[in-house]
C-alpha positions as CSV (number, residue, x, y, z in Angstrom):
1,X,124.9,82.1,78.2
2,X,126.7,85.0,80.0
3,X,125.7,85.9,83.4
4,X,124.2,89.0,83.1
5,X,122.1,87.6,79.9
6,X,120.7,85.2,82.4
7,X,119.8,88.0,85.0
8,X,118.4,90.2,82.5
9,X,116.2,88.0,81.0
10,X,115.0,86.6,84.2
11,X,114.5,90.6,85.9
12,X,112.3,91.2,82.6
13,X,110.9,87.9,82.4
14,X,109.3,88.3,85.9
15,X,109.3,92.1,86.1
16,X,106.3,91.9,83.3
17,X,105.0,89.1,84.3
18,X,104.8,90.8,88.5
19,X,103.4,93.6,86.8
20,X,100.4,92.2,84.9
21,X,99.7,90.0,87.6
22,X,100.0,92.2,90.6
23,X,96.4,94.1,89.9
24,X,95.3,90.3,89.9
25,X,96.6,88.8,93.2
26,X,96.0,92.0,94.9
27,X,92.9,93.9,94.3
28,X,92.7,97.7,95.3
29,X,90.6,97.8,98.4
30,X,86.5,98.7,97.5
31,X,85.9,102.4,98.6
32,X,89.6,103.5,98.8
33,X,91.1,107.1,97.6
34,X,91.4,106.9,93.8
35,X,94.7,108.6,92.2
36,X,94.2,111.4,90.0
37,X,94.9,111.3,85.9
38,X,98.2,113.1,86.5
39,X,98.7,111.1,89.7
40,X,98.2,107.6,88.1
41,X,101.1,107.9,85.8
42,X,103.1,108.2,88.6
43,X,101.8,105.2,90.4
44,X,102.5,102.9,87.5
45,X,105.9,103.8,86.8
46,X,106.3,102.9,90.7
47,X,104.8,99.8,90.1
48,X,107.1,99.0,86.6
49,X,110.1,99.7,88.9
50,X,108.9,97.9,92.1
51,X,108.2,94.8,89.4
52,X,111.5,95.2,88.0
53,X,113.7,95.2,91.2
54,X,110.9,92.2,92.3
55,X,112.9,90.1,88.9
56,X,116.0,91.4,89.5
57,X,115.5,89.9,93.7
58,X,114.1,86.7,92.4
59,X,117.7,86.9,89.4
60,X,119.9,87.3,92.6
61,X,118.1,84.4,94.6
62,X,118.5,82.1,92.0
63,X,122.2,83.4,90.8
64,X,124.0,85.1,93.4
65,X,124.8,82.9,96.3
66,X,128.1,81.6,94.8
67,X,129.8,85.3,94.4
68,X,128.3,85.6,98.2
69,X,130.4,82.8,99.1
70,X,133.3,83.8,97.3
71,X,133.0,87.7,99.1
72,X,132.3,85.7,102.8
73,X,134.8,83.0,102.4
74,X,135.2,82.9,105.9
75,X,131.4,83.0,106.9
76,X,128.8,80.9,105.2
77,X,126.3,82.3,107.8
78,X,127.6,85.8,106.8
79,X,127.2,84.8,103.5
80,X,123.7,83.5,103.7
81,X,122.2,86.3,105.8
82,X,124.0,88.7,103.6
83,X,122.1,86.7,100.6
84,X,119.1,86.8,102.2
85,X,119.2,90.4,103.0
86,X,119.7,91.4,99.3
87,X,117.2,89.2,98.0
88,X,114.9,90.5,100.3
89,X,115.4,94.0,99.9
90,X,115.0,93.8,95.9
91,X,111.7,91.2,96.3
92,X,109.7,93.0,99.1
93,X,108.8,95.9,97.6
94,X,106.2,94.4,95.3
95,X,103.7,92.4,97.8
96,X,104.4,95.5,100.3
97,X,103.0,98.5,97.8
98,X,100.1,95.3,96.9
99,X,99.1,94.8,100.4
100,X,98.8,98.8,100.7
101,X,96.3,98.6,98.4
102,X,94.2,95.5,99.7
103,X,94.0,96.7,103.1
104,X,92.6,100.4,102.1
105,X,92.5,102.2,105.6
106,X,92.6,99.0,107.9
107,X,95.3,100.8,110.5
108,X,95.7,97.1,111.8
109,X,96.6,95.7,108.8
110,X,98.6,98.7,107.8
111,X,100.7,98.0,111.5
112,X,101.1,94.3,110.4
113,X,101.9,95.5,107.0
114,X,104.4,98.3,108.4
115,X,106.0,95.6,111.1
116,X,106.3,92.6,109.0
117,X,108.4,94.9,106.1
118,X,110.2,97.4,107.3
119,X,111.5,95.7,110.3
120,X,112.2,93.0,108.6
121,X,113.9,95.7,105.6
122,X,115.9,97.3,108.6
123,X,117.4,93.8,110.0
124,X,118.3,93.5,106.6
125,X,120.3,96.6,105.9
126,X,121.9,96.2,109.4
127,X,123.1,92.3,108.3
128,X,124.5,94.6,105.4
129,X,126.1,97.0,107.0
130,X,127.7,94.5,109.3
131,X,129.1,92.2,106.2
132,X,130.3,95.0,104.5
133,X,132.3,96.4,107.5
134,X,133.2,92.4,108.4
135,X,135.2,92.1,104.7
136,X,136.7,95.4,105.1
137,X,138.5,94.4,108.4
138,X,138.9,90.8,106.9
139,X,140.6,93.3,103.9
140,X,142.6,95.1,106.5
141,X,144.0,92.5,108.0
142,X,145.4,90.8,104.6
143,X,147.2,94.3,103.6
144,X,148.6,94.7,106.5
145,X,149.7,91.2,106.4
146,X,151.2,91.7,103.0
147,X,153.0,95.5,103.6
């Protein structure tokens, strides 16, 4: 099977599967703002796309570390935390909106909620940004090494 069968089938696969059972693991909080008609749409096609990049984390997890290694060749932390930090940034976005919705107006949840994601999103996308900037030097080097 081709690789990007495999992913597809697994982003789908646990995309529906996140969506039907988000409602389920996370209930909206009791006596919390309810979305207008016209607002509700809205809310589940965030949630279809927030499922979707959820499968396509959980595709990566299980099928990208070995193109990692082959980018990093001459990291395997790099090529871990740069793993890591994709995988989380496609998988976090579905418990995050969920635990929105558990915790209604509880500000110190909300902080715990706020702290525990989008530091941890941030650290993430500065890992990134350092990898990517790491194999562009690494790049450098080997064309100026050819020329």
């Amino acid at each position: 099977m081709k690789p990007w069968v495999k992913v597809t089938l697994v982003t789908v696969v646990l995309g529906i599967t996140a969506m039907a059972l988000g409602p389920i693991l996370w209930p909206i909080a009791e006596g919390g703002a309810q979305p207008t008609a016209g607002q509700l749409v809205f809310f589940i096609i965030l949630e279809a796309i927030q499922s979707l990049a959820f499968g396509l984390g959980v595709s990566f997890l299980l099928f990208g570390l070995p193109t990692m290694r082959r980018v990093s060749p001459n990291s395997r932390l790099m090529a871990w935390a740069m793993y890591l930090s994709i995988g989380w940034l496609l998988v976090s976005w579905w418990p995050h909106g969920h635990l929105h919705q558990v915790v209604g107006e509880n500000f110190q949840q909300l902080l715990y909620i706020e702290y525990g994601f989008h530091v941890t999103l941030i650290i993430g996308a500065i890992v990134l940004a350092y990898g990517f900037l790491s194999l562009l030097r690494q790049q450098s080097k080997a064309t100026t090494r050819v020329a």
